[in-house]
Every structure is written in C-alpha cells, then in structure tokens.
N, C-alpha and C positions, 0 to 999 in steps of 0.2 A: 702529350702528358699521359693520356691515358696509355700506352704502350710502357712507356718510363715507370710510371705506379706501379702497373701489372707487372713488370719485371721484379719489383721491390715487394710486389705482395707475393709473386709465387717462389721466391728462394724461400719467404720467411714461414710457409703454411703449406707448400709442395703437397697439393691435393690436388685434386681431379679438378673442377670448372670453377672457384671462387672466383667473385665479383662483390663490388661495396660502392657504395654511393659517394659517400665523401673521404679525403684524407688530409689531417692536418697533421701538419711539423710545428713542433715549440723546443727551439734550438738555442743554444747559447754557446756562441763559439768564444772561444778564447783569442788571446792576443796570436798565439804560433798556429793560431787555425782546428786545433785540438777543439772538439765539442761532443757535451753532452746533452740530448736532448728526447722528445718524445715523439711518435709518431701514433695516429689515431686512426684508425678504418671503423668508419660509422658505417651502418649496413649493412652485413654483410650477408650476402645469399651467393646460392648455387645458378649459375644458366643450364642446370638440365632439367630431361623433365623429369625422369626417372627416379623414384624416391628412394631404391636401395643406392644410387651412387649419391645423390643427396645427402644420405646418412653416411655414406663414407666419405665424404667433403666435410659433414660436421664432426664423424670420427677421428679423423686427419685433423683436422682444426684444433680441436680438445686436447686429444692425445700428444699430438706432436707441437702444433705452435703455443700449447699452452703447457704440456706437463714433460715434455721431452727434453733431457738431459741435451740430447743431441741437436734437436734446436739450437740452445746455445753454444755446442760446440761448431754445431755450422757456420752458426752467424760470426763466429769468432776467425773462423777459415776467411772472408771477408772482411777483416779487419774491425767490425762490428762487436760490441762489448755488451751483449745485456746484462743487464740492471734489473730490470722488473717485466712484467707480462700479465695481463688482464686480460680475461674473456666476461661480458657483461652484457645484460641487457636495462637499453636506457633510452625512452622514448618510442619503446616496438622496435626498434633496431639494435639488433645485434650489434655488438662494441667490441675492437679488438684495441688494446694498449700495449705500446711496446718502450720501454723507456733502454739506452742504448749510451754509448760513448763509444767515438772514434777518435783517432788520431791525426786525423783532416777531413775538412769537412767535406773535401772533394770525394771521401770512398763512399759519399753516401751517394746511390743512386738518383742522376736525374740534377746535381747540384755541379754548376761548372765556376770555374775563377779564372778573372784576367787580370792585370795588373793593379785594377782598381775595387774590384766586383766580386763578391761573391753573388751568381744569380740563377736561376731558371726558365725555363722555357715551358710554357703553356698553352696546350694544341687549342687549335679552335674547335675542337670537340668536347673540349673541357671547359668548364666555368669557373672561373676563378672567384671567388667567392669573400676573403679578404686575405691581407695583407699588407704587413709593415713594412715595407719596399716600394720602390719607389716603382711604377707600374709605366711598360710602354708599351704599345699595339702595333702589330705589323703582321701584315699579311693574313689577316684573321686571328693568329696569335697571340700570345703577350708573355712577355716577359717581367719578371719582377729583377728587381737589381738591390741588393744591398750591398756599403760599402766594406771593402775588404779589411779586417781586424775581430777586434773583441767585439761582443754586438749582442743583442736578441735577433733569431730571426721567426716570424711568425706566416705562415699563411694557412690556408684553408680551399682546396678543388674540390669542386662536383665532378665527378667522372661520370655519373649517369644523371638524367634529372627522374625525374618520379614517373616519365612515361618511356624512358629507355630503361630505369632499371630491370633487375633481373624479375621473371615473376616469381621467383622461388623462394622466397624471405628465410634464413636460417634461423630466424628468433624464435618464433612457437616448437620445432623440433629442439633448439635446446634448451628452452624451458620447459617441455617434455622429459629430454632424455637426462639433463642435468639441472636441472632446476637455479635456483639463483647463486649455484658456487661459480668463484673466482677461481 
C-alpha cells in the first residue's frame, strides 16, 4: 500500500521527498462505475534532513499542488478531474485535500475490479485503520472488497505510525511561511 499511495501522492505534489502519515478516500461511485470522490493526506512532512530542500518540498507543495493551474492540468492527463484542493493545518498536522472525479473508478491509483468487487490491497506495512468494506487478511495483508455498482466507498491507511514517521513535520514551516491560507 505504501508504494501504491506514494505513487498517488508523487504525480499529485512532484517534490523532492514528501511523506504523510495517513490517507483517506470518501468515494461515491456511481452505477457505470463513474465516481467522485475525496482524498485526505494527514501529515505531511519532508524525509530529509536538509531545511533548504525542506522548504522546497513545502514550496512545491503550495505552489504547485495547491495554486498550479498545471496541477490540474496534470491530473486531467490521467483521467482525474479536480474539483477542489486544500492545504491546512489541523491537529499539528499538516492536511492536504484533494476533491476529484473520474470516469472509473479503476484510473484511480491502487483500486482494482473483478466481476463482483470493486477492492484493494493493503501491505502489511500499512495499517488499515477503518473501512466500509468488507476486510480479509492474507499473508500479512488485507484486502478490503466492496461490491461492484453505485456505493459509498470509505477507508482510512496509516502508512507510517508515529515512530516511523518522518522527523521532519511540514506544519510549523507552513505556518511560518504561509500562515493559515487555504
């Protein structure tokens, strides 16, 4: 999972070493599989130690995943529609919001379908933390399954716990450098 995320967080913020503690999806797919929905990176810090490339992981972040035209044109190259974008802080952790629609819910990173399923797959490096799915374990892993149609879908990963995450916290440099804008 954590590899699948990482892939999902670096098209959308393409900086230098971001990392984030949790990510949740709140998806509502439609009957043809069409869905608009939300994704959440709580957390998020730098793994360097360096504070000028730090500040350019927070510059990158701001500039581009939050006020770049191009951003959304990216994400559009990918089939990906945004809708809306948040940069916040809530709880000491940095908060990124990305609200989106695709045209299946399979272009979204990390989500697969079989004849009956829409589901994923969650490494045992990751914690799955909740989820409206119906949850099965293997191999250290787990997978969530919902059934394939109109739906809500909901969950919630820890990709780091609080003694792996990063020590770099991005929260106090961007309530430093931007203080509490969206």
């Amino acid at each position: 999972m954590k590899a699948k995320l990482l892939v999902f967080l670096a098209p959308l913020f393409v900086t230098g070493c971001l990392t984030f503690k949790t990510v949740e999806y709140d998806l509502t797919v439609n009957k043809d599989l069409s869905a608009k929905g939300k994704v959440i990176f709580r957390g998020i810090g730098s793994d360097v130690v360096d504070a000028e490339q730090r500040a350019l992981d927070l510059e990158g972040l701001y500039d581009y995943g939050l006020k770049s035209q191009d951003f959304i044109k990216d994400r559009k190259t990918e089939g990906k529609i945004v809708t809306g974008r948040k940069l916040y802080v809530k709880d000491d952790l940095l908060v990124a919001e990305i609200d989106f629609t695709v045209k299946h819910v399979g272009e979204i990173e990390g989500f697969y379908i079989n004849d009956n399923f829409i589901y994923i797959d969650v490494d045992k490096d990751s914690e799955l933390n909740a989820a409206n799915g119906d949850v099965n374990i293997y191999g250290g892993g787990k997978q969530v399954l919902w059934k394939k149609g109109a739906g809500k879908i909901k969950y919630t990963v820890s990709v780091f716990s609080d003694e792996q995450w990063a020590p770099f916290s991005l929260t106090q440099e961007y309530l430093t450098r931007y203080g509490s804008k969206k």
